[in-house]
N, C-alpha and C positions, 0 to 999 in steps of 0.2 A: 346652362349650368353655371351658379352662382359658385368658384373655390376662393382657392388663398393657394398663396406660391407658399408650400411646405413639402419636405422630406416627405412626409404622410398624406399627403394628399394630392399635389399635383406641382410638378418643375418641368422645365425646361430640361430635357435629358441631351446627350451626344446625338440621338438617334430621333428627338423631336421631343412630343410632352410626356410622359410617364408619371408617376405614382401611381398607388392603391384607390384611391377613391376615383383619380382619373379613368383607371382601365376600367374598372367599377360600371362608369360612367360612358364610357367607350364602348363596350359590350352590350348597353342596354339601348342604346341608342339605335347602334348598329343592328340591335334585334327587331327594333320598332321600325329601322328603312329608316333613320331622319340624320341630320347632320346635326354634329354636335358643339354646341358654339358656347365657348369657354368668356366667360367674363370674371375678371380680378378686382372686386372692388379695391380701394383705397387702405380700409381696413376692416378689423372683425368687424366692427361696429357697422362701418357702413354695410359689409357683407348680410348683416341680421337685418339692418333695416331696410335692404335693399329686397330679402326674399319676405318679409312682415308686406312690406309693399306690392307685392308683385310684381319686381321687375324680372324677374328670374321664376324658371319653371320648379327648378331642383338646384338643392344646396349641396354638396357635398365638402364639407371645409373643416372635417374633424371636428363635429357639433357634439355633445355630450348631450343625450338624453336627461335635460330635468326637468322637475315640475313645474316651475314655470317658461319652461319653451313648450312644455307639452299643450300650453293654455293659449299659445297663439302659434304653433306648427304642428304637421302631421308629420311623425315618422314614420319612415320606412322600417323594416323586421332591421336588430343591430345585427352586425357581421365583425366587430370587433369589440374586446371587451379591454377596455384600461383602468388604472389606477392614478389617483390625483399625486402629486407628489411633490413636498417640499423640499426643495434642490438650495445647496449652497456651496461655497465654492471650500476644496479640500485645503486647503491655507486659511481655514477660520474655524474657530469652533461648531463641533456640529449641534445643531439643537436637537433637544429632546421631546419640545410640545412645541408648540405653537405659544406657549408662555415666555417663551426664552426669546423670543421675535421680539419683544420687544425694545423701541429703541435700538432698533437697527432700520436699514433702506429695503422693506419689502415694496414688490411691484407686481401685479399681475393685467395680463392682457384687459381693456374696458371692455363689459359685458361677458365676461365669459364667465364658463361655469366654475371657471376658477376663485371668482369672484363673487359670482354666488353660495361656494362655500364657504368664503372666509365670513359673509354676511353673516350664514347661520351659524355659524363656531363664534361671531361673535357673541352669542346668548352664553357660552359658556367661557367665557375669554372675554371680557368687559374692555381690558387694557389692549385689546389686539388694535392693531392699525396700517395701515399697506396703502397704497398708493394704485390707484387704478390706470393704467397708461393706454391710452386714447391711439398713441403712435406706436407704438411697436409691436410685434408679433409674437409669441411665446417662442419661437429659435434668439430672436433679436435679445430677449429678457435671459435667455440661458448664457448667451454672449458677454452678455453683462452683468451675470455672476459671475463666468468662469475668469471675467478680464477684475474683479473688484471692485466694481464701479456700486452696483448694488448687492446689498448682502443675501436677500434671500428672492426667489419667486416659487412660484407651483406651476408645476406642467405636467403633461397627460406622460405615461410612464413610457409608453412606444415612441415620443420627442424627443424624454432622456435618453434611454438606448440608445438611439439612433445620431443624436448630439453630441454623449460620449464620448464617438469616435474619433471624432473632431476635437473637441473641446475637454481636453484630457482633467482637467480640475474640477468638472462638475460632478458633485457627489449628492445620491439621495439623504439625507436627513430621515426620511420616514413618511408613509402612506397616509394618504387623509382620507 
């Protein structure tokens, strides 16, 4: 099983690994009779090119169903439904489009479908611009709105929730 060390998907808990895609993960194995051997790539990127490759059997790593992942992987039925969302930190102003981004520090995870939206909103948003980050993880990028450092990113809405907690200055902007 190809994950990513996240809230929603698979950590190291008190009582050993837990998350939602892990148990997921854990229960279908354990149906099949097989052991189930957890691999973390590096990053997203290595995680996509690692199951595009076959080094892994099964992904579960909080993958968004889009059209072009559906052009080189097979999904499984979805069992969670989220929303894209433009997070910024409550000590700035908040925007109202995706027009108002501009000329500020946007980043989003490299390769995700984060980043495949902003690709097609570019068609309507000419002046849009953001920085793709190869290093860090969509928790890592909320860290770094909620601390200032970057002004805007977009994360999957069940990462906010559950980052909120934590991270008391991140505010949604609004759904993409």
């Amino acid at each position: 099983l190809l994950t990513r060390n996240s809230p929603t998907t698979y950590y190291e808990g008190a009582d050993g690994p837990a998350g939602l895609e892990y148990d997921l993960a854990k229960m279908f194995a354990d149906q099949l009779g097989v052991k189930l051997t957890l691999v973390v790539p590096g990053s997203f990127s290595a995680l996509l090119d690692d199951i595009k490759n076959g080094r892994g059997h099964i992904a579960a790593a909080g993958l968004s169903i889009t059209e072009p992942r559906k052009e080189i992987l097979k999904f499984g039925p979805s069992y969670q439904e989220v929303t894209e969302q433009l997070v910024y930190s409550v000590n700035k102003t908040r925007p109202k489009s995706l027009a108002d981004t501009k000329d500020k520090l946007f980043e989003v995870v490299a390769e995700s479908s984060h980043q495949d939206t902003l690709v097609s909103e570019q068609a309507n948003h000419p002046e849009l611009s953001w920085n793709n980050n190869k290093e860090l993880e969509s928790e890592e990028l909320l860290q770094l709105v909620s601390d200032e450092t970057i002004d805007y990113t977009i994360a999957d809405s069940n990462e906010v929730v559950l980052n909120q907690r934590f991270l008391i200055n991140l505010r949604t902007a609004f759904d993409i």
